[in-house]
Each structure stands twice: as C-alpha cells, then as structure tokens.
N, C-alpha and C positions, 0 to 999 in steps of 0.2 A: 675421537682417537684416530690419527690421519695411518695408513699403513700401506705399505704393498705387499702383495701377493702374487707368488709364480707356484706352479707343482714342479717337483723335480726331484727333489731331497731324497724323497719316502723315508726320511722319520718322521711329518709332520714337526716338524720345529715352530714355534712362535718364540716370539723377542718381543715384551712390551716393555718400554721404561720412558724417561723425564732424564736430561740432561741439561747440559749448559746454555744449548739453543734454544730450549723449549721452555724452561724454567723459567721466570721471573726470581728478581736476585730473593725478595722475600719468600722461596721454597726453598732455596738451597741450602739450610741448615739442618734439613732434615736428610738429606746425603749422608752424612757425616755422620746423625744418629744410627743412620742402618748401617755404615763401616762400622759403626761401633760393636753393634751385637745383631753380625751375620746370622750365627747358630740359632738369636733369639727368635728374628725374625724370618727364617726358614723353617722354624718348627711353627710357628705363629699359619702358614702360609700351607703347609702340610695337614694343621687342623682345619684352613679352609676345604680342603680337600683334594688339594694336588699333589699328588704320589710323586710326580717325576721331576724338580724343579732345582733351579740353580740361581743366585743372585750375585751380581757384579755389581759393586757400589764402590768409587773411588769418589775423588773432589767435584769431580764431574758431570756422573751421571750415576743413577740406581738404576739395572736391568733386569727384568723379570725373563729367564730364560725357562721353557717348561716344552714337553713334546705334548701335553694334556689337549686332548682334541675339543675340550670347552672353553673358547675363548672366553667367553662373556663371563664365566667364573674365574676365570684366572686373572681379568682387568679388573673385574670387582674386588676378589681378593688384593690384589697389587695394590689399588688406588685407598682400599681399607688399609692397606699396611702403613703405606705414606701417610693417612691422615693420622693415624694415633702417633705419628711421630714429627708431627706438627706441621703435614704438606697437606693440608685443610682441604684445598682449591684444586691438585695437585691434577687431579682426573681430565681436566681439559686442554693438561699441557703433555700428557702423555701418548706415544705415536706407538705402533703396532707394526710390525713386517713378519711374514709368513714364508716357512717352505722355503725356495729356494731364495728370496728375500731373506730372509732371517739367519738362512749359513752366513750369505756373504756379509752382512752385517758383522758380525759375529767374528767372523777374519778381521773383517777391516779393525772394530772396537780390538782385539788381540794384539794387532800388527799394528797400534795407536797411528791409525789413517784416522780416526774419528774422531781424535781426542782435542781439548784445548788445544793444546800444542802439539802439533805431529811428532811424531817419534817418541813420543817421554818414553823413557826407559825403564819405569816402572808397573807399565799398564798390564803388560803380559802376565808380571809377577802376580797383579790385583787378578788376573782372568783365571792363572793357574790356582790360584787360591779359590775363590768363586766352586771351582769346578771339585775343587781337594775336599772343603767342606758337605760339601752336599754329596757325594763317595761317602763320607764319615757318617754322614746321617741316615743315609739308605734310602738318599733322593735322586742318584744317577742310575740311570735304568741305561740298556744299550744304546739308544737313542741320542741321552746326552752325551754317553761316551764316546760315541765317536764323533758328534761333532766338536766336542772339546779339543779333543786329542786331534781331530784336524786342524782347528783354525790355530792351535800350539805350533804344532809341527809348519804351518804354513808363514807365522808370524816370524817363527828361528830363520825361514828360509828368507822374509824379506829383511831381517837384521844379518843376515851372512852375506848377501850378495847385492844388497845396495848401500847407499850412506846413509840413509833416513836417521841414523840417530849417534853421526859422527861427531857435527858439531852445535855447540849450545845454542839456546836460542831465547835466552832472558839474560840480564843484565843479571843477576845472584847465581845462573848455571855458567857463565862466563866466567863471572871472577871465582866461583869452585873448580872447575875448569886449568884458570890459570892458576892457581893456589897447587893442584896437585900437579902441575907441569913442574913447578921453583919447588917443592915441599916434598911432594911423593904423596905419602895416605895421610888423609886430613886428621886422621884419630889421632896420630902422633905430635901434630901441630899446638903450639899455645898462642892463643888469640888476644887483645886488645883490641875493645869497642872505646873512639873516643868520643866525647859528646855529650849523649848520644842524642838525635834524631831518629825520629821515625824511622825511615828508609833506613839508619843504621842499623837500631834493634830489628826489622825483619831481615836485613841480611845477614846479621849473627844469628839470628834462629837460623835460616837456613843453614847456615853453615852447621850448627846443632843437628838438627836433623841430620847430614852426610857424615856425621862422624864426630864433629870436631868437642871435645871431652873438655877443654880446658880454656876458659875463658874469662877474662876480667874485666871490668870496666870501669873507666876515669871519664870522669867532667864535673860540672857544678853538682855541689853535694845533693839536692832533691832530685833534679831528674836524676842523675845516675845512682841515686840507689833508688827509686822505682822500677827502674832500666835492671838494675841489678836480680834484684827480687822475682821481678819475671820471669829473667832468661835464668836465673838460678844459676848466676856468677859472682864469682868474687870483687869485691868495690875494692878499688887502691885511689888513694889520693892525687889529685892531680901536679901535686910537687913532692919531690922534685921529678918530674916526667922522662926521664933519661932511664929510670932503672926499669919503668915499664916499658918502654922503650927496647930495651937492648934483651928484656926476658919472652919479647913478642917473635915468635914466625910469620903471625898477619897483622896489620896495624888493619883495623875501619875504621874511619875517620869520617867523623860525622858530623860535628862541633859548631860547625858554620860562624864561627866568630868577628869573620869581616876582617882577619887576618890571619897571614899562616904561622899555624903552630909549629907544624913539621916542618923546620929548616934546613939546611941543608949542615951547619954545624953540628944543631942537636942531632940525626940522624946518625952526621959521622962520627960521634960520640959514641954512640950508639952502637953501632961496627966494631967499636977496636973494643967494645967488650963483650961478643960475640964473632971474631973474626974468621969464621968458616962456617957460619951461617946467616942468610941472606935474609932478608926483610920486604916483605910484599905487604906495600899500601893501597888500600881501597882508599879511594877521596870519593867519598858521596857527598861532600857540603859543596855549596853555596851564597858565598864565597867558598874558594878552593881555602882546603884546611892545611896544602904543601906545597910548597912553592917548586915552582918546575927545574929548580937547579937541581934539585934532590936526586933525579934522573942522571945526573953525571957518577953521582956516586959507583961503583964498581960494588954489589951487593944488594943495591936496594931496586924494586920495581914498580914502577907506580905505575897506577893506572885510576884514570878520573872517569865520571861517568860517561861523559863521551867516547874512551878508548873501548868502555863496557857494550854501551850500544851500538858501535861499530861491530865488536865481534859476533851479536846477538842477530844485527841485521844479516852480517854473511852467514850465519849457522841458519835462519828463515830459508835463509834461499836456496842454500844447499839440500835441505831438508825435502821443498817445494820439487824442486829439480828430479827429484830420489824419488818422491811418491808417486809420479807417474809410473816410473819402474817397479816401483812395489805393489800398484794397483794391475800392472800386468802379471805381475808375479801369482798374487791373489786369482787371478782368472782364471790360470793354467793349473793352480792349485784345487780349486773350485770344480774343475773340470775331470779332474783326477779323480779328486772325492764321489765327484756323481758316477763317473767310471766304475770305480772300486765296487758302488755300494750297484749297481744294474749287475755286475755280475753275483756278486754274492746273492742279491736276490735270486737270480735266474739257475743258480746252485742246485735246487732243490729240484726243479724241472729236469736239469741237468741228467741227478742221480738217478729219478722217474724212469726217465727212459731207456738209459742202460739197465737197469732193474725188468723194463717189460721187454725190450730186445732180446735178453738173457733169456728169457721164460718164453719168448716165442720158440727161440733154437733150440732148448730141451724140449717141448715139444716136438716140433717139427723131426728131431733127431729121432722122436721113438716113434713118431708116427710111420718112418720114413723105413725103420727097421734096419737102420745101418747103410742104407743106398744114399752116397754124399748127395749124386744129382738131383733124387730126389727132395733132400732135405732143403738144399738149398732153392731149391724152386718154389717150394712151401715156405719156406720164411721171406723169400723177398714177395711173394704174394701176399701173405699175410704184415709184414712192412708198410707196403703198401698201399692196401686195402683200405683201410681206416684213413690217413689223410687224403688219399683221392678222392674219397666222397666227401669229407669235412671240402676239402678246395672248392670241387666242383658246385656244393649246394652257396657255400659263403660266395662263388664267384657271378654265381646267376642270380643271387638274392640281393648282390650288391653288386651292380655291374661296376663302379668308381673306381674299384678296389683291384680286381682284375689285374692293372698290368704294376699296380706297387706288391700283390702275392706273387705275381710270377716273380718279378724281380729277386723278393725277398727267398720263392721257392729256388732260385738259379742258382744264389748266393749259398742259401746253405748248404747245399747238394755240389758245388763248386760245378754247375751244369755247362758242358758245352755250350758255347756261345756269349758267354758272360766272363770272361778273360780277361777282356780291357774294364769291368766292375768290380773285380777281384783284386787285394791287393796281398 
C-alpha cells in the first residue's frame, strides 16, 4: 500500500482508498456497491473498530478517511470492507497518504483535481455527503471536522475564482451543455431517441440522469423497444415520423441507416407545426442520420459527433489551463488551514500564562504592601527568573540551538536589535 507521509496537520488524518488509477477495470463494481449503502458500510467499519471515520465513494474511487492513529487496522478493516463487496484482490491496489499528505489530498479529491475528469461538478456534492453521513452516525470527531469543512471551503474557493468547471469536457456533457443553452432546464424538455444505437441509449440515459423526464423512442420494432424498456420510455412507431418529430425539443439520432432520415423537408415540416420552438439534433450515426442542409433551417441546430468533440476538446483545455490556478489556490488554502490550527493549538499556552503572570502580580502586590516600585521590581524578577534559567541550562546543554533561542527570545520580547526581523 504505496503512501506519503509529512507531519503538519496535528489531527493525524489518513486517506486510504483504490481508485480509477489503481484499480484494474474487474474491481470497479464494487465502487458503486459501497455508493450504494454508505451508512451500511460505515457502520460495518465502526464494528472494526474505528470511532472516527468517513467514506467517499463516487464512479471513481472509494476513500477511507479516518484520524484513527492504527493504520494497520484501519487498511485491514478498509480492504475487508472492499472484499465482501466483491474487491477480493482489492488490498494491493490500495495507496495510503498521511498528515499533511492526506489534507492536501483530500482538497484536491473535493476541488475534483483528482478525479477522471477534472472539474466534474458533482464530486464536492459526493465529498459533502461523505462527510454529512458520518456527523449523522457519530463518526466525525473534531478532527474530521475540520478538515472537511476546509477542503469544502477551499474547493468553493477554486470553483469561484477559476474556470476548472466552466466548460464540458465529454462529448454527452457537451451536447447537455448545448441542449440547455437552445432549451433552458432539461426537465422541461421532450426527447426523441432515433435508432437506437448504443452511443444513442447512453446518451439518452445521460440526458435522464440531468433531468430530462420525457422521452420516447422510434426505430426498428426489436431493438427499440429493448432500447425502450431500459431507458423506461415510451415506444412510438417509426411512421409517420413527422408527428414525433415536431412533439421533440431534442431529436438523438442514432439509426445509422446509410441514409439520411432527417431531411431537410421532413424537419421543415416539422417547424411550421411547432413554430416558436426550436429543435436541437444530436447525429451520433454513422453514416450521418441528417443531412447538412438541415442547418439552413431558421430553428433547428445540429450538431454531429465531431461538432461534439470539438467542444469537449476545448472544455479539456480549458480545464487543464485552470488547474494550475486551482492547484495554487489549494496551497495558500493549505497553508491557512495549518496556520488556523498552530494557533488554536498554542491557545491553551496562551491562556497558561496570562493566568500565572496574573498570580505572580497579586502576589508581588501583597508582598510589596502597597509600594508600586516595589511590586513592580518583584514581579519582573520573578518573570524572569524561571526562563532565564530554563534559556541558560537548554543553551549550554545544546550549544546548536543558541543563536535560533536568542532569535526566537528577540522576537517575542520585540528585543532591541531585532527591527529588521520584526514584521
């Protein structure tokens, strides 16, 4: 189990998990069993005996998030989880990062720097979830909470101030993409699958998935109603094709027939019995299923797979461009984080010693019997007293140390001579 490790954090954080890099394609089914039933498998995980723990499971990757200072239980537990859910082998594809490894991880996976596809725009939702469940279970102890709630707060900050997830970058978030530029919200939408082909039915599912409620589907009678049955849409016959036609806001066009169905007549048929609403065609066949005069039309928008992969190739690049910025982003945020958490630790010391300064002055004040000069001469000796000898014995037992205590003595004290150190 390959990992890095830095100290830094001071919650002790570990991140052990199996993703898409690490995975061979025969474990990834078992991703999807642990999206399935988070709650079962946190509580599954909690009988190993990790108090403090959180699990991020998207398409991706399953992550074992936990502060539990027993690694070795917590990767055996992990790797037990993944086998009863059929990742058998799963233990020698899973990688480990510690401490201050395991925040920035943890930003990156939120702010989807680490994902299949940079940016997707659903990974934060998958990490805020992650983190919402295991609160509900009485699996987040302080420790996950604030790194949650940082790499949250740090992901918003690289989705507000750069483009990492302005434009698409698959050929199905393309054309949803352009569907909601011509359409508006896809829920509203009614669909036409023609064909269908493969590529058709997965890009009507996704389009399902984003919204889209209303869908039917036309081609030869056996595949489209399999095609139908699946996507759990309505079959209409493929004649006369005009009335499906003119009742569609999306045509997919999948058919591949070795000639175009969508003409440019049938289309403008089409129109004059919907004339203030437009028609946006997907052509995924091969041969094209419409023929390119369609495009003159005044209403209709096509676009073939090639227009798709064009826009998927600029949305990469764009993305690419962005993540450097988001990866600086993350550093300064990182740096923050360790900032926050050094003083809140050092708090406690803080309160210490205004608490024994307090208690030397009432002293000093009664010893003193009301004479200021005296009081005050008594409390700065007694001040004093105690770290000079703490200095002097640490300074001669460890001569190396010497001139980084004085430095740090100058600094706190804002000592003469230390001006240009002082900011």
């Amino acid at each position: 189990m390959p990992g890095t490790s830095e100290a830094g954090t001071g919650i002790g954080l570990l991140v052990i998990g199996i993703n898409h890099r690490t995975a061979p394609q025969r474990l990834r089914d078992c991703f999807a069993r642990v999206e399935a039933d988070l709650a079962g498998a946190l509580e599954e995980l909690r009988d190993a005996g990790l108090g403090e723990v959180a699990l991020i499971a998207t398409c991706d990757r399953v992550e074992l998030v936990t502060t539990a200072g027993d690694a070795a239980l917590a990767g055996a537990a992990f790797a037990a989880l993944l086998a009863r859910r059929g990742g058998g082998d799963a233990a020698a594809a899973l990688y480990r990062h510690d401490g201050a490894a395991a925040l920035k991880h943890l930003f990156a996976v939120a702010s989807a720097l680490d994902s299949l596809v940079i940016g997707e725009p659903q990974v934060l939702g998958q990490v805020k979830a992650a983190h919402r469940l295991a609160a509900e279970l009485g699996l987040a102890g302080a420790g996950l909470e604030a790194a949650f709630a940082a790499a949250t707060a740090a992901a918003r900050r690289v989705r507000r101030e750069t483009r990492i997830a302005e434009r698409p970058v698959s050929i199905a978030a393309a054309a949803l993409q352009l569907a909601r530029d011509i359409h508006g919200d896809i829920d509203r939408c009614r669909a036409l699958l023609l064909g269908p082909g493969e590529m058709g039915e997965l890009m009507a599912e996704q389009f399902q998935r984003a919204g889209l409620a209303h869908l039917v589907v036309c081609g030869p009678p056996e595949r489209a109603e399999r095609a139908a049955q699946r996507l759990r849409a309505n079959l209409v016959p493929p004649e006369p094709l005009e009335e499906a036609l003119a009742d569609a806001d999306i045509v997919i066009a999948a058919l591949g027939a070795g000639r175009a169905i969508l003409t440019k007549p049938r289309l403008a048929a089409a129109l004059q019995r919907r004339p203030t609403r437009p028609i946006f065609v997907i052509d995924l066949a091969i041969p094209a299923d419409a023929e390119p005069a369609v495009n003159d039309l005044d209403g209709v928008f096509l676009y073939d797979l090639g227009d798709l992969e064009r826009a998927a190739l600029t949305g990469r690049a764009t993305r690419e461009a962005a993540s450097a910025e988001a990866w600086r982003i993350l550093e300064a945020e990182l740096d923050g984080f360790a900032r926050r958490l050094a003083q809140r630790r050092a708090m406690p010391a803080v309160v210490a010693l205004r608490e024994h300064v307090e208690t030397l002055r009432r002293q000093a004040l009664a010893e003193a019997g009301g004479d200021a000069e005296a009081a005050t001469r008594l409390l700065a000796n007694r001040l004093l007293h105690a770290p000079s000898e703490v200095l002097r014995e640490r300074m001669a037992a460890v001569p190396g140390e010497a001139e980084a205590m004085e430095a740090l003595l100058r600094r706190l004290f804002r000592l003469e001579g230390d001006e240009e150190r002082i900011e």
